[in-house]
N, C-alpha and C positions, 0 to 999 in steps of 0.2 A: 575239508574245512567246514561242510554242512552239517556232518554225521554228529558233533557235538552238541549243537543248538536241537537237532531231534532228540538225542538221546536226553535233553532236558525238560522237553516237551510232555513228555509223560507224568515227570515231578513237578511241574512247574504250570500248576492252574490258576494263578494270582490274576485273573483277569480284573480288567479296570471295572470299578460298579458301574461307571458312566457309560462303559460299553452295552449298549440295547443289544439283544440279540437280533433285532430287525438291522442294526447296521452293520454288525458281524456276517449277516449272511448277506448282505449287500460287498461286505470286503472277500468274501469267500468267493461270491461271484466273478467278481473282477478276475479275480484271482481265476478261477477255473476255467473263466473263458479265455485268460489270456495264453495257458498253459494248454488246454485243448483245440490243439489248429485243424484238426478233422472236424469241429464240431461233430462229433458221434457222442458224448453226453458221457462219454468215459474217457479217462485220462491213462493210460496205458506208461508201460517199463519206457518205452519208445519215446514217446511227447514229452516223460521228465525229461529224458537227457536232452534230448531236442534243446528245452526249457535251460538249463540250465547253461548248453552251448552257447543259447542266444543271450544270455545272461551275463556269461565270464567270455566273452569274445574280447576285450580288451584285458583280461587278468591273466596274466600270463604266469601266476603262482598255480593256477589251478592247470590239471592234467584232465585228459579222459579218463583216467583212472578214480580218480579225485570225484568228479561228474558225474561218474556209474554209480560209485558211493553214496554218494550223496540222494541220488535220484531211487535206491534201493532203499533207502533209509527211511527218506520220506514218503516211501509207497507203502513200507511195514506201518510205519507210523499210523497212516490213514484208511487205507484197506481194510476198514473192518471186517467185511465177510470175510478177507483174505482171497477173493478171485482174480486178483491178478490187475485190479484196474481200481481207482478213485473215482467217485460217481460225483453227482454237485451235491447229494444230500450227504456225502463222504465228507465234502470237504467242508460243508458248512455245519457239518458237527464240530469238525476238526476245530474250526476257529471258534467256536462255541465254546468247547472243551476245554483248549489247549489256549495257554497266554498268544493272544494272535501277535502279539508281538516278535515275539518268540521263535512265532510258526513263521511269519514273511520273512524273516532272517535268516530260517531256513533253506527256505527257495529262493535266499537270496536277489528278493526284491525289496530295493529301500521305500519306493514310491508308498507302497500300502503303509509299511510302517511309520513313516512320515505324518498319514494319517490318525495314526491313533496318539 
């Protein structure tokens, strides 16, 4: 259900003008620490799906399968070195770059998007 909304991610940089980059990386934050429960300052394969379980715990359309997807998707997506993990300067590119709107819809958080 998520792998759509990344795969759009990439085409899709219409970010609002009113969006500051100082409150982009302020949304990217939230965002990172909410997704990073080890606080270790990297977001690992493990902590999306985590992320995502804690997410869809009442959606019962969504699988593990679904969840792994999604969580692999959105790690291609952000990963820029490609080492295996999303750092916060990862992700606060990512909302930089990509329509952050977009991107929380992704991970399947309304609260952030609500915001913009």
């Amino acid at each position: 259900i998520y792998v759509q909304p990344i795969e759009q991610l990439r085409s899709d940089a219409n970010i609002d003008p009113r969006a500051s980059p100082e409150m982009l990386n302020i949304l990217a934050d939230l965002m990172f620490d909410k997704i990073d429960t080890d606080a270790s300052g990297e977001i690992d394969l493990n902590e999306l799906k985590d992320h995502y379980n804690r997410e869809n715990k009442n959606d019962n359309e969504n699988d593990s399968d679904t969840e792994n997807e999604s969580a692999k998707a959105i790690l291609s997506a952000l990963d820029v070195n490609s080492d295996g993990k999303i750092t916060r300067e990862e992700m606060r590119a990512g909302f930089n770059q990509f329509n952050p709107k977009s991107l929380s819809e992704a991970f399947g958080v309304d609260e952030v998007e609500d915001l913009l």
